[in-house]
N, C-alpha and C positions, 0 to 999 in steps of 0.2 A: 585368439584362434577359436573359430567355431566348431563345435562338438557335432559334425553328425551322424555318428554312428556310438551312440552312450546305451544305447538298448543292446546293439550286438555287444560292446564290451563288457557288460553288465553280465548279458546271458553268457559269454564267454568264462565269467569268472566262477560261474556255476557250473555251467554242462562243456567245459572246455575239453574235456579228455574225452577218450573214445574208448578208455580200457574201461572194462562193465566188469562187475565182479558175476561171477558163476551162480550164485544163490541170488542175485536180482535185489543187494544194497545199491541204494542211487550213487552211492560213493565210495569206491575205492576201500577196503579196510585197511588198517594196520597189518602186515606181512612183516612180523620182526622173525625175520626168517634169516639166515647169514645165506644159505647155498640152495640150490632148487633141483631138484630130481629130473632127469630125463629118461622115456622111454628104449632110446636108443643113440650109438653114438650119431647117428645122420643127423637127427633131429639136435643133439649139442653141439654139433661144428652148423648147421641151420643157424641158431642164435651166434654164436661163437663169431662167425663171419659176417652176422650181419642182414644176412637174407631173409630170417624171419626175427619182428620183433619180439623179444623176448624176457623171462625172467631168468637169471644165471647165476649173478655173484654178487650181493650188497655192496660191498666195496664198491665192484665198479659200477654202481649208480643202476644196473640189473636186476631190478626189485619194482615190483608191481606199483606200490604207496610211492616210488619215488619217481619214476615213471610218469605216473598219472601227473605227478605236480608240477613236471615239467612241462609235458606236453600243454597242459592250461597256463603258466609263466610265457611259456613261446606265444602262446596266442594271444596273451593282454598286449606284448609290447609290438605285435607284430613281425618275429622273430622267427627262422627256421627251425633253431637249436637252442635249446634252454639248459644249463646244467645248474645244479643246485648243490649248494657247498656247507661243510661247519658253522660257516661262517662270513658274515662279506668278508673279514681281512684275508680268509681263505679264499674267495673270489677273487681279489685284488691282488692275491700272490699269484694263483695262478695262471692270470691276466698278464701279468706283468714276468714272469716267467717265459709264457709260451710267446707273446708278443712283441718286449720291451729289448728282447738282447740288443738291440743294436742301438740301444737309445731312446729316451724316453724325452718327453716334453710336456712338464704339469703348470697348467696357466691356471692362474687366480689361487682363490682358499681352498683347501681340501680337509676333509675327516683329520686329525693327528696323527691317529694312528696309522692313516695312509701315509703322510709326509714323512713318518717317522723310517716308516718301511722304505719308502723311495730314497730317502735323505741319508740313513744310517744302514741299513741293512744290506741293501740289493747292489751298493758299490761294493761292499766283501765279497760280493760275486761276479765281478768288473762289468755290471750292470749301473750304467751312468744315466743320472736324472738332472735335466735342465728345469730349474722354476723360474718361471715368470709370473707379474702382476698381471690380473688382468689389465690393466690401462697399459701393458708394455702389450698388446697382443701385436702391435707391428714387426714386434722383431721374431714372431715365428716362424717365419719363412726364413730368416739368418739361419735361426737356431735348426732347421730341417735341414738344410744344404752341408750340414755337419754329416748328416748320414743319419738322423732319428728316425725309427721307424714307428712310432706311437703317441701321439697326442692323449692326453688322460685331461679330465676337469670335469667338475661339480657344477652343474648349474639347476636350481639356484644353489649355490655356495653357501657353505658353513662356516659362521654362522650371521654373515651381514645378508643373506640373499641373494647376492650379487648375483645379474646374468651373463651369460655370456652367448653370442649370436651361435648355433649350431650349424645351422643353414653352412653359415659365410668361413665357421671354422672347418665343416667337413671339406668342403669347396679347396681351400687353401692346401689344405694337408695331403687331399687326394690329388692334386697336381705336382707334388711332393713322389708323390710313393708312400704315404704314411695311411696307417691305421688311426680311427678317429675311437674314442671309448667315454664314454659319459656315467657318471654315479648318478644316480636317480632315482637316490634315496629319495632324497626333498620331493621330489613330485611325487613320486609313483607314476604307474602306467596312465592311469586315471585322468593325471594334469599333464602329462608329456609325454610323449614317446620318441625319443632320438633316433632311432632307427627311419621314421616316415620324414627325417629332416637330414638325411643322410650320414650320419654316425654309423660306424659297423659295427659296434658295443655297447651294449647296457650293461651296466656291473648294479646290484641293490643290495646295500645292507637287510636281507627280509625281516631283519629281526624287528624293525622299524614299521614302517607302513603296511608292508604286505602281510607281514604277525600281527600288527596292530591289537597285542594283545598285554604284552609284554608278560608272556611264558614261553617264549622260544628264542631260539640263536641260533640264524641261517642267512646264508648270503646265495646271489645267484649272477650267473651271466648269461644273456641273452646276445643274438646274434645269427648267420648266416650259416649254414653247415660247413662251406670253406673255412671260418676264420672261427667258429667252434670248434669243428675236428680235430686239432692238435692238441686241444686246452685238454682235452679227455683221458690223456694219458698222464699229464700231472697231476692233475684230481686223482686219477686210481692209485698213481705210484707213491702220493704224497701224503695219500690214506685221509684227505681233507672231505669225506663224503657226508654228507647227513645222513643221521636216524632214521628209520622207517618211521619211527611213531612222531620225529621233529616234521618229518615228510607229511602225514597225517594233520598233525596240529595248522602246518601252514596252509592246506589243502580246504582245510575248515576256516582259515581266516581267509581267503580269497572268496572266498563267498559271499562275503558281507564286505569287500574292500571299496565296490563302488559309493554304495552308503554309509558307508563308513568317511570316507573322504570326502564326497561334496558337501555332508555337515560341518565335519571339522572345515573346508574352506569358507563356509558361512561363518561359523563361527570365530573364524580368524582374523574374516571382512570385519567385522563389527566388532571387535576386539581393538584392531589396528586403529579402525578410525575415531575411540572411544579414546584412546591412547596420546592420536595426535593434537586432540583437542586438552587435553590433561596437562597443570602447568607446572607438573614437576619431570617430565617427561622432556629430554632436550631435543630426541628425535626418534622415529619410530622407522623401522627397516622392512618394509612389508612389499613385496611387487603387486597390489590389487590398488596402492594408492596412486593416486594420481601423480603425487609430487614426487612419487619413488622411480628414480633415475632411469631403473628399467620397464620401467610401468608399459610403455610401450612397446618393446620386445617382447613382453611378457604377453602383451594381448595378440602379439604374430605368432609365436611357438608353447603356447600353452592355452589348454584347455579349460584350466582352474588355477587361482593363484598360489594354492597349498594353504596348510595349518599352521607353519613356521611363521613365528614373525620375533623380531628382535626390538627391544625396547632400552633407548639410552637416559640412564635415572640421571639428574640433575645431580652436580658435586660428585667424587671422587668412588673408589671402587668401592670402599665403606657404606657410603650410604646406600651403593647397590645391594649391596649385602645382607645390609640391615632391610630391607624390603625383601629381598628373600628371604630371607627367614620372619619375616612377619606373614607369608601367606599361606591360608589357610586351605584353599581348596586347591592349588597349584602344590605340587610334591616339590618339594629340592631335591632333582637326580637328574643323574644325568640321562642319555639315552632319549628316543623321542618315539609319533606315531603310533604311542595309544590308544585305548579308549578313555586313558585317566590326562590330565593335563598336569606338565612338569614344568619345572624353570630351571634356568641351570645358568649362572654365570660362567662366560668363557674362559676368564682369566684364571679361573680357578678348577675347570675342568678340561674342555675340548682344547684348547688351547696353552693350558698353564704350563707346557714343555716349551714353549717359543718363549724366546727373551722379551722385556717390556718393549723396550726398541721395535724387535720383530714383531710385536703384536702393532706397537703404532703404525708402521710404514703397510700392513694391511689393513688398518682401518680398524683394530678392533681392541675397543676402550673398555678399561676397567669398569665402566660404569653402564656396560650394556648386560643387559638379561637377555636370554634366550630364551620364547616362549615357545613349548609343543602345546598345540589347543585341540582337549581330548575331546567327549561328546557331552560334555556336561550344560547346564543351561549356557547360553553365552553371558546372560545377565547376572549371572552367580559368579562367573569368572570375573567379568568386568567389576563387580561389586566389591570381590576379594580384590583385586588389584587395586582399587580405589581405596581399600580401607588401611593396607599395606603403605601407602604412597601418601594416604593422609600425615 
């Protein structure tokens, strides 16, 4: 998919908000402020109702610094309404809350912590969640004729990359009656926007790509003012709001998010294809390769391949392991979308709650690493993964 408008999203991730602060800072301050003074009661039922925008109650997201980060979130992914949360799992609750009552439908791999929420939680509140494989997506249409009102899925998925068509899923689900919702972590706005491919949801772990710092923890949902509007009052009532100053800190990493990510997808390119050429290396999971199953969807509904890329070490999950822990400039942690680059074995983190079975029938072998590829040389990383693999 061709990028042409990378200068507006660029300048958007900068000058995206329209709140100016009073003394003439280019950006927004920190406002850790809990509650905001009114002149008079007309002017606090003005904000109150809505007629004027306004500062009023931290909690409910009424706060200048949080504001401003929304308003700039709306505008990378192309969204009417941005709300920003604790946390993604806080996103995804109250996603899955305001949306899901009547039914949920999660196709392919998803975050754990998400599955776990859908899988074990959200039935104690006779909130029902159907999974599918991706390769079963034909029985989605079965599975909505049940009465599901919400389609959820990861593309590219954690942690094989796996895609899935957004286009052909929205299409589907909207002939349904169904809501469409996409995590979009793995890309960011940068390399996808599921909203211009017809999804009515973005959900992003921020702590990931749009922190790309790894000193914050915030999740966000993007979308239309319809299908925002309700999510508002689970955020205030569920008290799941971000900091002012987490609000700050992500406002500050949106600034640098464009260049920030088209290195890291250089550097991910030339990573992946350093990898497949490598003969301890059984197979490499990258969507910028050619031979990667989605390589072609990937170049319809994406603008950048991403920084993710998975790599399956030859022999048993040990000898995965034993290369993890031999690398030097790669961190073993979990989490991703830094400026540092991590490795994280699934079976032992993102996924180490699924049984061995469960992990086979998704494709995902003890012997695969997970790389996030931060801004570091790419020749340095490649060189540490060569010495690790020797």
């Amino acid at each position: 998919m061709t990028e042409d408008s990378t200068f507006t999203l660029a300048t958007r991730a900068i000058h995206g908000s329209s709140h100016k602060d009073a003394h003439g800072s280019p950006h927004v301050p920190i406002y850790n402020t809990t509650t905001f003074v009114f002149p008079s009661t007309a002017n606090l039922l003005d904000v109150v109702d809505g007629r004027t925008l306004g500062a009023f109650y931290t909690r409910y997201g009424m706060n200048p610094s949080i504001l401003a980060l929304e308003e700039t979130l709306a505008g990378l992914e192309g969204g009417e309404r941005a709300w920003v949360f604790s946390s993604g799992m806080a996103a995804a609750a109250a996603l899955f809350l305001t949306h899901g009552r009547d039914g949920i439908v999660c196709i392919g791999d998803v975050y754990g912590g998400t599955m776990e929420l859908l899988g074990a939680q959200l039935p104690l509140l006779g909130i029902k969640t159907q999974f599918i494989l991706a390769s079963e997506q034909q029985r989605l249409d079965e599975l909505l004729g049940t009465g599901a009102r919400l389609v959820f899925f990861e593309t590219p998925a954690n942690p094989t990359l796996a895609l899935l068509d957004i286009r052909a899923i929205a299409r589907q689900a909207h002939a349904r009656g169904a809501l469409v919702a996409v995590d979009n972590t793995f890309a960011s706005p940068v390399n996808q926007r599921p909203l211009e491919l017809g999804a009515d949801l973005v959900m992003h772990s921020a702590t990931k790509y749009l922190g790309g710092h790894s000193d914050l923890t915030a999740g966000a949902l993007v979308g239309s003012k319809e299908v925002m509007t309700p999510v508002w009052n689970w955020r205030k009532n569920l008290g799941s709001m971000i900091a002012p100053e987490t609000a700050s800190l992500l406002s500050r990493s949106l600034r640098s998010l464009v260049v920030r990510v088209r290195q890291q997808n250089a550097s991910a390119q030339a990573i992946a294809e350093a990898m497949e050429r490598h003969p301890r290396i059984a197979r490499v999971l990258y969507p910028g390769l050619p031979g990667f199953p989605g390589h072609e969807l990937a170049k319809q509904q994406m603008y950048g391949f991403g920084g993710m890329l998975t790599i399956e070490v030859k022999g048993d999950g040990a000898a995965a392991t034993r290369v993890a822990e031999k690398l030097k400039v790669f961190a073993l942690a979990p989490s991703l979308g830094g400026v540092e680059s991590l490795v994280t074995q699934p079976c032992t983190t993102t996924h180490h709650g699924l049984s061995g079975e469960e992990r086979a029938r998704r494709d995902i072998s003890d012997g695969m690493l997970r790389l996030s590829v931060g801004l570091e040389n790419p020749a340095d990383l490649i060189d540490d993964l060569a010495q690790a693999l020797a």
